[in-house]
mmCIF file as Biopython writes it, N, C-alpha, C and O atoms, coordinates in Angstrom:
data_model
#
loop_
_atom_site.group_PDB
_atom_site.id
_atom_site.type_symbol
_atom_site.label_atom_id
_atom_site.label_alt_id
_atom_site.label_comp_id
_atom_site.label_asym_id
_atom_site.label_entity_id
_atom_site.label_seq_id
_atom_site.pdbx_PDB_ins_code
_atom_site.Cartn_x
_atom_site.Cartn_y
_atom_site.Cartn_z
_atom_site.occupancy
_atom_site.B_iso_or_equiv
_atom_site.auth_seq_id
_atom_site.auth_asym_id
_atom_site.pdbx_PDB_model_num
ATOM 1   N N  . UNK A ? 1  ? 0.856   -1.168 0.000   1.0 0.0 1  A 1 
ATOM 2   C CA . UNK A ? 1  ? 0.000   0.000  0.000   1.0 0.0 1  A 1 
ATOM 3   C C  . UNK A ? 1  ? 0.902   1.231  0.000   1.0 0.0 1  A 1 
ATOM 4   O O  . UNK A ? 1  ? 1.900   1.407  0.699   1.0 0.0 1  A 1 
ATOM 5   N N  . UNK A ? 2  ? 0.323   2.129  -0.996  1.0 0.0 2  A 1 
ATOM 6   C CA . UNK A ? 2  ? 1.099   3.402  -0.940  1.0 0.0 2  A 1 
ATOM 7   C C  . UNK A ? 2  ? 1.267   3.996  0.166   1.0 0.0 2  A 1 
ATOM 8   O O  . UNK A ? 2  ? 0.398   3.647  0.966   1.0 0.0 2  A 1 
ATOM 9   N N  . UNK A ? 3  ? 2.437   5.200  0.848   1.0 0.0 3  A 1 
ATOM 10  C CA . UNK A ? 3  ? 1.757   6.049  1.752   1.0 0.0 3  A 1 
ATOM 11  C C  . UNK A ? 3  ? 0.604   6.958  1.621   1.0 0.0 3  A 1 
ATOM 12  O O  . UNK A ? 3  ? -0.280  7.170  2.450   1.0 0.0 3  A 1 
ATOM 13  N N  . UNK A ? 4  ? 0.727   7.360  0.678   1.0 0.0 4  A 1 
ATOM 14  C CA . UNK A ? 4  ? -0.492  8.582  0.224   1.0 0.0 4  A 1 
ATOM 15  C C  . UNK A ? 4  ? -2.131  7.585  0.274   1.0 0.0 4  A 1 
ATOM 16  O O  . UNK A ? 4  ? -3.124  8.264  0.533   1.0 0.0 4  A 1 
ATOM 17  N N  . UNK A ? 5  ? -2.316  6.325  0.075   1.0 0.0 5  A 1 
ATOM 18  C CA . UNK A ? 5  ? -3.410  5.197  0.246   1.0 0.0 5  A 1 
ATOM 19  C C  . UNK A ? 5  ? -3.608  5.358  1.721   1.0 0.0 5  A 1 
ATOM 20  O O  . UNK A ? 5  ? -4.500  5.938  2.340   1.0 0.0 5  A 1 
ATOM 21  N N  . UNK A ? 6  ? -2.509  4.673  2.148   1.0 0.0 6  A 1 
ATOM 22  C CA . UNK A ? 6  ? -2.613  4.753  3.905   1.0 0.0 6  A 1 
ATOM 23  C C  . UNK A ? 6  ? -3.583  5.940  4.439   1.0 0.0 6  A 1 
ATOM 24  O O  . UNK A ? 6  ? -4.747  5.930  4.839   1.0 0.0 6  A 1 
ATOM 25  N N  . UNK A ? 7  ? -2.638  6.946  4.283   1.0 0.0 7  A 1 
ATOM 26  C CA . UNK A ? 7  ? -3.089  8.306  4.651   1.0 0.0 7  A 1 
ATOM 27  C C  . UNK A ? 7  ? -4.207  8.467  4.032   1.0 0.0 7  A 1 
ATOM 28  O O  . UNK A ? 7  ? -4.967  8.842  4.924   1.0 0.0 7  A 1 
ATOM 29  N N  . UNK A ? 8  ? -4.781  8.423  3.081   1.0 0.0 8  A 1 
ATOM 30  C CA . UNK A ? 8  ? -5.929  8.303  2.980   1.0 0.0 8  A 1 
ATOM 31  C C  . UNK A ? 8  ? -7.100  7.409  3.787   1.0 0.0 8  A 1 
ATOM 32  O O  . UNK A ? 8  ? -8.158  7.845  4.240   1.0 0.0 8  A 1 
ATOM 33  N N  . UNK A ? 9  ? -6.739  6.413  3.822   1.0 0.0 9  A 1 
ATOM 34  C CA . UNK A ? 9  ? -7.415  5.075  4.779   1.0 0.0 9  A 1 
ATOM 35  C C  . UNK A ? 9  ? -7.694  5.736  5.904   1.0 0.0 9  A 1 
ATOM 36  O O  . UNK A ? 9  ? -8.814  6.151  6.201   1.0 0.0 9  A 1 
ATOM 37  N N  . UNK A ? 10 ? -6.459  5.884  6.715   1.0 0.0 10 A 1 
ATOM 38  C CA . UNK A ? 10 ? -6.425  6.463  8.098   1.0 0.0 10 A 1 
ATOM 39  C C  . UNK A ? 10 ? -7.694  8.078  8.126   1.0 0.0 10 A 1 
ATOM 40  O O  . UNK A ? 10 ? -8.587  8.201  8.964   1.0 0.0 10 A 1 
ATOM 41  N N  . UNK A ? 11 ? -7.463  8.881  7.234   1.0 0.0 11 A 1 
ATOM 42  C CA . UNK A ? 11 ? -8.160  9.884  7.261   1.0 0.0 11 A 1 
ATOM 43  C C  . UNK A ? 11 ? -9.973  9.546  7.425   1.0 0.0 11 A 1 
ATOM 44  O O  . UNK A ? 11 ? -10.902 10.144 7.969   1.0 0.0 11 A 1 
ATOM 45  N N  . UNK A ? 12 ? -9.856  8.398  6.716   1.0 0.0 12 A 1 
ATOM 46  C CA . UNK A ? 12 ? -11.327 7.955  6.808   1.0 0.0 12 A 1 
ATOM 47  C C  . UNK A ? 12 ? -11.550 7.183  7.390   1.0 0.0 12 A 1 
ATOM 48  O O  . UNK A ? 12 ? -12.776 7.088  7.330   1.0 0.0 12 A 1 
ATOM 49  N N  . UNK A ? 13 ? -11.134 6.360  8.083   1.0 0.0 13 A 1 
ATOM 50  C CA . UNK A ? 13 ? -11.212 5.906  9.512   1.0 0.0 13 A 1 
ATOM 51  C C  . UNK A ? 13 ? -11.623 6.719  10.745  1.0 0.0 13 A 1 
ATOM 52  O O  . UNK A ? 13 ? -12.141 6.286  11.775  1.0 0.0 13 A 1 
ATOM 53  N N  . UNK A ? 14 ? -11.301 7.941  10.451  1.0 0.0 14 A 1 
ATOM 54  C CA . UNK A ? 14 ? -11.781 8.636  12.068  1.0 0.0 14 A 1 
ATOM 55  C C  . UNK A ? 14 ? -13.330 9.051  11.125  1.0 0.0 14 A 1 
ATOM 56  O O  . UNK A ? 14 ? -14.144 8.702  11.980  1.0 0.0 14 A 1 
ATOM 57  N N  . UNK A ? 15 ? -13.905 9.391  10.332  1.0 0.0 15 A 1 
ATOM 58  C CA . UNK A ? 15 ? -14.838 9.965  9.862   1.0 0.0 15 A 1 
ATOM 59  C C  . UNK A ? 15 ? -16.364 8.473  10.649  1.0 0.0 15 A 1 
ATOM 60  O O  . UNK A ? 15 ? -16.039 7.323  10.943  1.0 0.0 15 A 1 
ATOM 61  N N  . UNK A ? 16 ? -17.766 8.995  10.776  1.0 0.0 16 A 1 
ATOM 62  C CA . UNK A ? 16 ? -18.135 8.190  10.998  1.0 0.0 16 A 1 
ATOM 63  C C  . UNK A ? 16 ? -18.852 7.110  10.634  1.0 0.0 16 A 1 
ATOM 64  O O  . UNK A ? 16 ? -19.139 7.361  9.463   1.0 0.0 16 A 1 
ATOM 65  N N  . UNK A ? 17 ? -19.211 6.311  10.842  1.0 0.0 17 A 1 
ATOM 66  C CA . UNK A ? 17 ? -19.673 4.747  9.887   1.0 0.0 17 A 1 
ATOM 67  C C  . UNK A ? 17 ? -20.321 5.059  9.072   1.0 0.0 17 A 1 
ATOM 68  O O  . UNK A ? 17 ? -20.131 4.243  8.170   1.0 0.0 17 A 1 
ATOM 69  N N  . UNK A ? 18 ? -21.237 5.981  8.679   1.0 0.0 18 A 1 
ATOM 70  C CA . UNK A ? 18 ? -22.054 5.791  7.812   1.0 0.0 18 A 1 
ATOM 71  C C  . UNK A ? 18 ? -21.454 6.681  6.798   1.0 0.0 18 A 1 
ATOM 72  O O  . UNK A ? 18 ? -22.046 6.642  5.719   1.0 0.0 18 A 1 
ATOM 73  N N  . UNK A ? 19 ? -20.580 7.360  6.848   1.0 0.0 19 A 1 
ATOM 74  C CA . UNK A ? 19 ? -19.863 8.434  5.749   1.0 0.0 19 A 1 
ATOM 75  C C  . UNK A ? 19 ? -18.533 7.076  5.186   1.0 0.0 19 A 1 
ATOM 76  O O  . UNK A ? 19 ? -18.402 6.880  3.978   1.0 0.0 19 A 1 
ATOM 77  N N  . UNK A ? 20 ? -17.733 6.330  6.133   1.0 0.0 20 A 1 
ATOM 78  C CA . UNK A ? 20 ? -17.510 5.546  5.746   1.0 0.0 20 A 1 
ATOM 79  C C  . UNK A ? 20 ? -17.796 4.665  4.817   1.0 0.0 20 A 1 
ATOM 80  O O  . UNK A ? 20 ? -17.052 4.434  3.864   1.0 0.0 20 A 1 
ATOM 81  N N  . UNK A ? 21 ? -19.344 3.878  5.105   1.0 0.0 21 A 1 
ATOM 82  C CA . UNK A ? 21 ? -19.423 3.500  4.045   1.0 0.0 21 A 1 
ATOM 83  C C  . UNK A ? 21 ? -19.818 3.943  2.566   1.0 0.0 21 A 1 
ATOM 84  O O  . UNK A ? 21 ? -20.107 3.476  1.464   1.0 0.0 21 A 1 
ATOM 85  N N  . UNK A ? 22 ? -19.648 5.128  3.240   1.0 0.0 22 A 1 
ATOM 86  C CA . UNK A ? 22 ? -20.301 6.153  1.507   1.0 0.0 22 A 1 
ATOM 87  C C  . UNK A ? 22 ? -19.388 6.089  0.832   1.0 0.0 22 A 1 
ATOM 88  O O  . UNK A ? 22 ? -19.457 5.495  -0.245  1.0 0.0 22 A 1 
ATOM 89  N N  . UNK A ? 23 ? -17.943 6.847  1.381   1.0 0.0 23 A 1 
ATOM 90  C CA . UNK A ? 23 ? -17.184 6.673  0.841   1.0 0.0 23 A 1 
ATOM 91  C C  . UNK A ? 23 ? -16.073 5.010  -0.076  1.0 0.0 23 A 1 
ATOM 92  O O  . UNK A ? 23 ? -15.241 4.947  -0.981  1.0 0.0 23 A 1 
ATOM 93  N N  . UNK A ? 24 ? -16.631 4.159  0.695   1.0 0.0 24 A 1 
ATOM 94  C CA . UNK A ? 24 ? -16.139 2.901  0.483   1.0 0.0 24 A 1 
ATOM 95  C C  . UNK A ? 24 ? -17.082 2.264  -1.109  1.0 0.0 24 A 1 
ATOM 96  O O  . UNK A ? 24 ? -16.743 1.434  -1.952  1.0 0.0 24 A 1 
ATOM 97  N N  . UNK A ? 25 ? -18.199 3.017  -0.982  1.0 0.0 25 A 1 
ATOM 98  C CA . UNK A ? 25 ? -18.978 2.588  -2.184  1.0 0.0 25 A 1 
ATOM 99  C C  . UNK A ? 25 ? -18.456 3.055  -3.187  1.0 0.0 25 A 1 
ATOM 100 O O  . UNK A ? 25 ? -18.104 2.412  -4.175  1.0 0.0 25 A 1 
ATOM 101 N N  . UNK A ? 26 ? -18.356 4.305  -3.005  1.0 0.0 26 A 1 
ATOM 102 C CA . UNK A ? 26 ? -17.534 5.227  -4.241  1.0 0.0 26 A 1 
ATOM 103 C C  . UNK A ? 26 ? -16.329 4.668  -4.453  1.0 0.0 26 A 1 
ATOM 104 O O  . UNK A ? 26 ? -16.224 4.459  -5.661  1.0 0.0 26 A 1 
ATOM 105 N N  . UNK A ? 27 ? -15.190 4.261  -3.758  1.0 0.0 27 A 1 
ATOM 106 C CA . UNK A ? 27 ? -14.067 3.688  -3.862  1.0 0.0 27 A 1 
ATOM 107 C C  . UNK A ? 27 ? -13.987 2.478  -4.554  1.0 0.0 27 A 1 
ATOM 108 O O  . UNK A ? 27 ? -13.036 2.451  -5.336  1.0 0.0 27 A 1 
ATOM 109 N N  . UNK A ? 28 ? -14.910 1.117  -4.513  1.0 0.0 28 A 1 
ATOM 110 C CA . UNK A ? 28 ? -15.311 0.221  -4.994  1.0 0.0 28 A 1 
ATOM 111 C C  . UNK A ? 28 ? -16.041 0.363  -6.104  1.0 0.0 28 A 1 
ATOM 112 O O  . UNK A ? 28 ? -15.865 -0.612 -6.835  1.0 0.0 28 A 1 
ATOM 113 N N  . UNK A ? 29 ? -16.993 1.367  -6.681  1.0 0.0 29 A 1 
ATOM 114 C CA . UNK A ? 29 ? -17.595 2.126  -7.484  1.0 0.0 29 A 1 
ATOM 115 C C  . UNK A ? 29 ? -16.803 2.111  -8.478  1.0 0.0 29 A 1 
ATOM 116 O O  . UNK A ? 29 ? -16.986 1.397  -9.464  1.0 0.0 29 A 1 
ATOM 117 N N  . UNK A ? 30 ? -15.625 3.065  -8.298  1.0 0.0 30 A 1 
ATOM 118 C CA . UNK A ? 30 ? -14.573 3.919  -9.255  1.0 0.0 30 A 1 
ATOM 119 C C  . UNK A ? 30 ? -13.755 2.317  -9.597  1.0 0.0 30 A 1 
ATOM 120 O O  . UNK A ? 30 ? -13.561 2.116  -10.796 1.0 0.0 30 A 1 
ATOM 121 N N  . UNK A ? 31 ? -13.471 1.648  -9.013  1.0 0.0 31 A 1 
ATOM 122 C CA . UNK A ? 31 ? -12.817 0.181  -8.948  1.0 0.0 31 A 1 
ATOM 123 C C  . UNK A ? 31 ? -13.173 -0.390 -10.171 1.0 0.0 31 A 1 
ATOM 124 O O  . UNK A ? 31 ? -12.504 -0.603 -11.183 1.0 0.0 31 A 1 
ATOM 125 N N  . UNK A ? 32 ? -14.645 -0.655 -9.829  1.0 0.0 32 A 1 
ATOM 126 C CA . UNK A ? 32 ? -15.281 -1.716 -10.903 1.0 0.0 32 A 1 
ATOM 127 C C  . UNK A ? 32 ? -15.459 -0.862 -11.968 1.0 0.0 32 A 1 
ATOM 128 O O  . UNK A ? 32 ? -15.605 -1.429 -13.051 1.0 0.0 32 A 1 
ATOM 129 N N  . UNK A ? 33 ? -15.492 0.439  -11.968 1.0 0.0 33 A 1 
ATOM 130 C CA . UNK A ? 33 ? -15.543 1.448  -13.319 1.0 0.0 33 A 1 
ATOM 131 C C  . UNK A ? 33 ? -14.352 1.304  -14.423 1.0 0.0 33 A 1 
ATOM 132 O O  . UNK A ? 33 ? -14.480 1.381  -15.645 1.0 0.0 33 A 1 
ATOM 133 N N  . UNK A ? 34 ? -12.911 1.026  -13.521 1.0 0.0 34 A 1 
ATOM 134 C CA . UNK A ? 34 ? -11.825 1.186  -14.231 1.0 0.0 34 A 1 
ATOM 135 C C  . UNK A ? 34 ? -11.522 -0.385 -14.802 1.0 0.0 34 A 1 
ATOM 136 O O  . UNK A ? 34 ? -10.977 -0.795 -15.827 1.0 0.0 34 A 1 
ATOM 137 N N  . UNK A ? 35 ? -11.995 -0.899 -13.914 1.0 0.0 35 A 1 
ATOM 138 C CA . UNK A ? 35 ? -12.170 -2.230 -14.704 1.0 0.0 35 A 1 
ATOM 139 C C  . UNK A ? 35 ? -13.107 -2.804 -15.830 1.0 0.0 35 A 1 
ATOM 140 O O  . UNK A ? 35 ? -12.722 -3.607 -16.681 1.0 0.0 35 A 1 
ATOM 141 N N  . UNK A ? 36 ? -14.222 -2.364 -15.748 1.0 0.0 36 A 1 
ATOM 142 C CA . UNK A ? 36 ? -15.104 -2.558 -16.771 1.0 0.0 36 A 1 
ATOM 143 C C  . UNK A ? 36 ? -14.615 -1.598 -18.393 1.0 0.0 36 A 1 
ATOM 144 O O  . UNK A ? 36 ? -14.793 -1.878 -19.579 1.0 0.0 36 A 1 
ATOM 145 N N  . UNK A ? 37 ? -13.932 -0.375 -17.685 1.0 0.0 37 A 1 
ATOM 146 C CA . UNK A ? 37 ? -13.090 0.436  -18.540 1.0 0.0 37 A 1 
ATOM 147 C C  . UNK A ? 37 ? -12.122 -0.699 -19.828 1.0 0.0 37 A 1 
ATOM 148 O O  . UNK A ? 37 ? -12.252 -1.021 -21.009 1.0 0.0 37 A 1 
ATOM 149 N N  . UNK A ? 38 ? -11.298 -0.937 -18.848 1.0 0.0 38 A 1 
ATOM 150 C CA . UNK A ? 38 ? -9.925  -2.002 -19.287 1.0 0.0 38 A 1 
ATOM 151 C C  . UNK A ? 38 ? -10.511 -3.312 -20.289 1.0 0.0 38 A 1 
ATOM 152 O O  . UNK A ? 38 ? -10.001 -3.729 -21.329 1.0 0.0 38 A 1 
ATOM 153 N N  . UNK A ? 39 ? -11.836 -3.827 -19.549 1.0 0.0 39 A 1 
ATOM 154 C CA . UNK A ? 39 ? -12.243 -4.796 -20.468 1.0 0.0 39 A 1 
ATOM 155 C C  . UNK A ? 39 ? -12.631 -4.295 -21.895 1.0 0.0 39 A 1 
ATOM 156 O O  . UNK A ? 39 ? -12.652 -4.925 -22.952 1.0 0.0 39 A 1 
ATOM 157 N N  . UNK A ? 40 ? -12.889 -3.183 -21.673 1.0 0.0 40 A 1 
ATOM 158 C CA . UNK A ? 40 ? -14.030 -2.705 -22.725 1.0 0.0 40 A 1 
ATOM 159 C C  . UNK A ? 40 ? -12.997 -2.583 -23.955 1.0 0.0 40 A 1 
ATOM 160 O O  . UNK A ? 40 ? -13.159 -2.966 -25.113 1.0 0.0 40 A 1 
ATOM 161 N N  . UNK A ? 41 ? -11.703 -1.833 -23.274 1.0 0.0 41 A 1 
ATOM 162 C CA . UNK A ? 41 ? -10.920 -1.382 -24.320 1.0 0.0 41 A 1 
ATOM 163 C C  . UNK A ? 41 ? -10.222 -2.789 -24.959 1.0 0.0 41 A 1 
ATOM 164 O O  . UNK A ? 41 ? -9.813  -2.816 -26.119 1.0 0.0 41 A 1 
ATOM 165 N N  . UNK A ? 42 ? -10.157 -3.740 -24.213 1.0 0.0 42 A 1 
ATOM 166 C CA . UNK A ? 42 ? -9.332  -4.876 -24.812 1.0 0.0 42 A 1 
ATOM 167 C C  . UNK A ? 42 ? -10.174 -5.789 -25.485 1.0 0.0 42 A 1 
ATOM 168 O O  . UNK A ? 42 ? -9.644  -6.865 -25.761 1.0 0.0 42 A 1 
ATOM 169 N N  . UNK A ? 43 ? -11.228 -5.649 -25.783 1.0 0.0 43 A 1 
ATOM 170 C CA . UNK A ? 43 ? -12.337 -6.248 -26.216 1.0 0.0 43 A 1 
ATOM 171 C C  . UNK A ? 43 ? -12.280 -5.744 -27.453 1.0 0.0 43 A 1 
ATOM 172 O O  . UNK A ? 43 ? -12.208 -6.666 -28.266 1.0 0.0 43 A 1 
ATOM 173 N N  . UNK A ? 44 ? -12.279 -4.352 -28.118 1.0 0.0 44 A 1 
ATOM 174 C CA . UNK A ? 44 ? -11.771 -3.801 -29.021 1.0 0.0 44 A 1 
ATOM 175 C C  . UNK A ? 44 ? -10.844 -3.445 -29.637 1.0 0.0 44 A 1 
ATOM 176 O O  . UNK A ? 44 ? -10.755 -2.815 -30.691 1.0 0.0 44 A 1 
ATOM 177 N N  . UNK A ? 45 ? -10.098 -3.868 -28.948 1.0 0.0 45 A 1 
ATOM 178 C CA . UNK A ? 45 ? -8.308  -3.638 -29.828 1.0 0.0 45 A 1 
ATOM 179 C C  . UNK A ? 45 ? -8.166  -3.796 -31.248 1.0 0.0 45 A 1 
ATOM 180 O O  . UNK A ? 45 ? -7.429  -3.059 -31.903 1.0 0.0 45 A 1 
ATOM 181 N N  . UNK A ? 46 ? -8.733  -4.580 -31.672 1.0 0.0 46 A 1 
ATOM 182 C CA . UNK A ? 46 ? -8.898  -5.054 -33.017 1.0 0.0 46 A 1 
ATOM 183 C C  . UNK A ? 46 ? -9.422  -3.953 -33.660 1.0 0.0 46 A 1 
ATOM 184 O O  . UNK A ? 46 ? -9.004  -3.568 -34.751 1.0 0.0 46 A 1 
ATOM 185 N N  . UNK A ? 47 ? -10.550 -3.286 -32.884 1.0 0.0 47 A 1 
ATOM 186 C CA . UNK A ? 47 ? -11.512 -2.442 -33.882 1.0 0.0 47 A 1 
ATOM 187 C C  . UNK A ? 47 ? -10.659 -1.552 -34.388 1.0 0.0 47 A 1 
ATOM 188 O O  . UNK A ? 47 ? -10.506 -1.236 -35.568 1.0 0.0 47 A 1 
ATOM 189 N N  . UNK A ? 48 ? -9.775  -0.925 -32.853 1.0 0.0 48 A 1 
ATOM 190 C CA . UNK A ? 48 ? -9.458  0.422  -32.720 1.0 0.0 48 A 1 
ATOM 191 C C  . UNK A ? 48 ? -7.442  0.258  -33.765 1.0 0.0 48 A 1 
ATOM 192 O O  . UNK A ? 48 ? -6.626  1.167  -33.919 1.0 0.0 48 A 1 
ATOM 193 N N  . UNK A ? 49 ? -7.362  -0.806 -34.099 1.0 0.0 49 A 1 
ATOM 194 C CA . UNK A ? 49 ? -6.356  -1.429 -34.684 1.0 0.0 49 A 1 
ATOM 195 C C  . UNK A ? 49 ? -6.938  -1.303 -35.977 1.0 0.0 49 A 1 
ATOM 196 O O  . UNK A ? 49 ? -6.151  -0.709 -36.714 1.0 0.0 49 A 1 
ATOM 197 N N  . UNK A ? 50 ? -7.880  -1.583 -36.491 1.0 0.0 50 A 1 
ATOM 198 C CA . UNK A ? 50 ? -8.051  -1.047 -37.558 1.0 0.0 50 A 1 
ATOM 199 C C  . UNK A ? 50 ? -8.589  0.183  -38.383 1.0 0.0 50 A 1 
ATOM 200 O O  . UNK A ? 50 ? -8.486  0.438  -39.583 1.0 0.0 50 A 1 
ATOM 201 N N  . UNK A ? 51 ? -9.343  1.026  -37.098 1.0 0.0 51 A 1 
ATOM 202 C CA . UNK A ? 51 ? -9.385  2.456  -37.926 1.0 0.0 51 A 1 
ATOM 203 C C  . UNK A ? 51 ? -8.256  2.886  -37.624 1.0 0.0 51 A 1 
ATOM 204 O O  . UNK A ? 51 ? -8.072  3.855  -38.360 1.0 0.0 51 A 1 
ATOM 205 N N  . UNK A ? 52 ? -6.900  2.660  -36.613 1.0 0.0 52 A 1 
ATOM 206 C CA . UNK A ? 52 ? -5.604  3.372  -37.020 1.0 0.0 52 A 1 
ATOM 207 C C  . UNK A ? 52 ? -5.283  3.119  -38.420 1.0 0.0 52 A 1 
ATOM 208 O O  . UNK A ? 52 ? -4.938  4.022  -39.183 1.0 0.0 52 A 1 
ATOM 209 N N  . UNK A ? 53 ? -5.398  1.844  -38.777 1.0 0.0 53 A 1 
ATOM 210 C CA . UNK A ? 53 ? -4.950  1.394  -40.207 1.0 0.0 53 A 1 
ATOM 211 C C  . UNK A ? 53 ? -5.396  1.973  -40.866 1.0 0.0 53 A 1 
ATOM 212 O O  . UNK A ? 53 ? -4.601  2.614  -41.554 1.0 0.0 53 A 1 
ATOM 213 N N  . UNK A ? 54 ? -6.753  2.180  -41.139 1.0 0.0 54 A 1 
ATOM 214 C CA . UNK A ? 54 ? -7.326  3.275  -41.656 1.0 0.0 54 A 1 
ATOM 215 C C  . UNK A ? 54 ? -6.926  4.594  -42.309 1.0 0.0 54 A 1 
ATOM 216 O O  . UNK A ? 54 ? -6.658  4.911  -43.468 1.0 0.0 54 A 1 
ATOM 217 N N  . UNK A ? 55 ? -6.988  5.318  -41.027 1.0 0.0 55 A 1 
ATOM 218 C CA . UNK A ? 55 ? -6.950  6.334  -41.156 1.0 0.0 55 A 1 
ATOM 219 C C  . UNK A ? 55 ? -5.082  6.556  -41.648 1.0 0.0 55 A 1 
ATOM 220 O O  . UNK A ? 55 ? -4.855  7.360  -42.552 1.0 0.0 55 A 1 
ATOM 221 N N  . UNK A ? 56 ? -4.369  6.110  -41.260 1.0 0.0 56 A 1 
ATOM 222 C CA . UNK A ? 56 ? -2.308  5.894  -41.967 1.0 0.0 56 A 1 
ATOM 223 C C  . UNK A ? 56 ? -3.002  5.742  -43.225 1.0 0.0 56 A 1 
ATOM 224 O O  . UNK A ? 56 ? -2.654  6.506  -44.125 1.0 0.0 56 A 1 
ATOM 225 N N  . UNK A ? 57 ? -3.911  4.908  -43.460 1.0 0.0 57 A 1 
ATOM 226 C CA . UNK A ? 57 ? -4.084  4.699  -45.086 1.0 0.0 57 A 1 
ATOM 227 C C  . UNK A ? 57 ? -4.352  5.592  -45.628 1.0 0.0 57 A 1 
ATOM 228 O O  . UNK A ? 57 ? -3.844  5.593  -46.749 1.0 0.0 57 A 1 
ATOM 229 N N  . UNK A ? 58 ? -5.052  6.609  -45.374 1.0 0.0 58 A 1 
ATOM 230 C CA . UNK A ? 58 ? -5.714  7.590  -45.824 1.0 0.0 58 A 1 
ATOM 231 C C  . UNK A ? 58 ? -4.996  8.912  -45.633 1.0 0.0 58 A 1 
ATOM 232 O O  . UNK A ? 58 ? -5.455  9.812  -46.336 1.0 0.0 58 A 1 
ATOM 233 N N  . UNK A ? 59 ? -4.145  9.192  -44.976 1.0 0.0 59 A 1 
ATOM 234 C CA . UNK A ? 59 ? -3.083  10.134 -44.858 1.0 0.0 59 A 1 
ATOM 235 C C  . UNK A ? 59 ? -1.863  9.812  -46.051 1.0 0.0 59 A 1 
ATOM 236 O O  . UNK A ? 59 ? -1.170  10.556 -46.745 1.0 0.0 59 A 1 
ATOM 237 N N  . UNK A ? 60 ? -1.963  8.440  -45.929 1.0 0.0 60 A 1 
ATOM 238 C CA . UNK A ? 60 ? -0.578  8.325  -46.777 1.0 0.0 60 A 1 
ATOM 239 C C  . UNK A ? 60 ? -1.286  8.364  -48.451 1.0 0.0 60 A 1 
ATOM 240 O O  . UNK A ? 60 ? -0.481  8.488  -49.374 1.0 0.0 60 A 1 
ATOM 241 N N  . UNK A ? 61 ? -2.307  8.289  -48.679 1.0 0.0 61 A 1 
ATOM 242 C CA . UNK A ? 61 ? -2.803  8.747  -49.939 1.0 0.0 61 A 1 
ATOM 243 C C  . UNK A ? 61 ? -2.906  9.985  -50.597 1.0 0.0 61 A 1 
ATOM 244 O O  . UNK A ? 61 ? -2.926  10.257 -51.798 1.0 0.0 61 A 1 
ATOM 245 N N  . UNK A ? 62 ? -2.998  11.044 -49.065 1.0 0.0 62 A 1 
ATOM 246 C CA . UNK A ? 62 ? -3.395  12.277 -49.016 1.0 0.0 62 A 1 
ATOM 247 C C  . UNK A ? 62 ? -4.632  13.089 -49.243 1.0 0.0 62 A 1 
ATOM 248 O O  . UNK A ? 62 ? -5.030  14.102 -49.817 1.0 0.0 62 A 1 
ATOM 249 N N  . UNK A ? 63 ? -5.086  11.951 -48.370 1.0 0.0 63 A 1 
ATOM 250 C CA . UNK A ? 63 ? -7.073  12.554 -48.219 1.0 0.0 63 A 1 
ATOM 251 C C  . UNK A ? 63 ? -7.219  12.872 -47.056 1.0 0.0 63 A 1 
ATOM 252 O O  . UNK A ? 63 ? -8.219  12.395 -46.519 1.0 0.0 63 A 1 
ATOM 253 N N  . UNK A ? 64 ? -6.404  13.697 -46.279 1.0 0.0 64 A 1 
ATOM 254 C CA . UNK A ? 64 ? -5.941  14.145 -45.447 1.0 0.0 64 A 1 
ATOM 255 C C  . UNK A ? 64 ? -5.605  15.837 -44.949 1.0 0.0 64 A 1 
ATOM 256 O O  . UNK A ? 64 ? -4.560  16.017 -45.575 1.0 0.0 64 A 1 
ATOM 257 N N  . UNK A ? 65 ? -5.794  16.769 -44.423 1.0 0.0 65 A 1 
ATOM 258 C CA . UNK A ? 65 ? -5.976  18.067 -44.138 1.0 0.0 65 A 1 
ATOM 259 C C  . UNK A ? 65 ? -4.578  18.242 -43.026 1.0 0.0 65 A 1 
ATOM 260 O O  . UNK A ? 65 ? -4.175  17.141 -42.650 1.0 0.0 65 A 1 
ATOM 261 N N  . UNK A ? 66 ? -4.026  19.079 -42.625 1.0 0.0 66 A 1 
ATOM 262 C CA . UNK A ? 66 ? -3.892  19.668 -41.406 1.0 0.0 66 A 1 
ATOM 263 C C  . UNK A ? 66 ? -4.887  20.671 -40.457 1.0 0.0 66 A 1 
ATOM 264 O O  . UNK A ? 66 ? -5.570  21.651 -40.755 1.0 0.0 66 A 1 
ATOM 265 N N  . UNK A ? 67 ? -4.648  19.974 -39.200 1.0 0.0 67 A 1 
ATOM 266 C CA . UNK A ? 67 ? -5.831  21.067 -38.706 1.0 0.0 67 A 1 
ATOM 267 C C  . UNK A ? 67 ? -5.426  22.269 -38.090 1.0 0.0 67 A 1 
ATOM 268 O O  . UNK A ? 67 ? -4.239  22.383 -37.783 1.0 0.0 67 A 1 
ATOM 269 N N  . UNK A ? 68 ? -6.138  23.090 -37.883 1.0 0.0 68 A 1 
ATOM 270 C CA . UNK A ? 68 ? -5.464  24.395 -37.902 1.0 0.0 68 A 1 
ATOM 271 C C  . UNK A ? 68 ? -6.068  24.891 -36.142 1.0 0.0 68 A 1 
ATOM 272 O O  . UNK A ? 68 ? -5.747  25.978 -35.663 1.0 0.0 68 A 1 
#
């Protein structure tokens, strides 16, 4: 565990039970968010693997702008 985690922990430890668990929802919340995140993106790799291809294709043809 980090120190800056700790110190966090500890800070919410003195706060009382029921803000506790508010905060613990949100913490677990943001958890399963970044995880459902991670799946999502690796689930698509492929997709996002091929509009890069894409779009290199289409630059290197020169159907392509600079943006200003």
């Amino acid at each position: 565990m980090t120190t800056l985690l700790k110190q966090a922990f500890d800070a919410a430890a003195k706060l009382p039970p029921a803000e506790q668990d508010l905060l613990a929802m949100r913490v677990l919340a943001e958890i399963a968010a970044e995880d459902s995140f991670d799946e999502a993106i690796a689930a698509t790799t492929h997709k996002l693997r091929s509009l890069a291809a894409d779009a290199l294709a289409e630059h290197a043809a020169g159907h392509t702008r600079p943006l200003e």
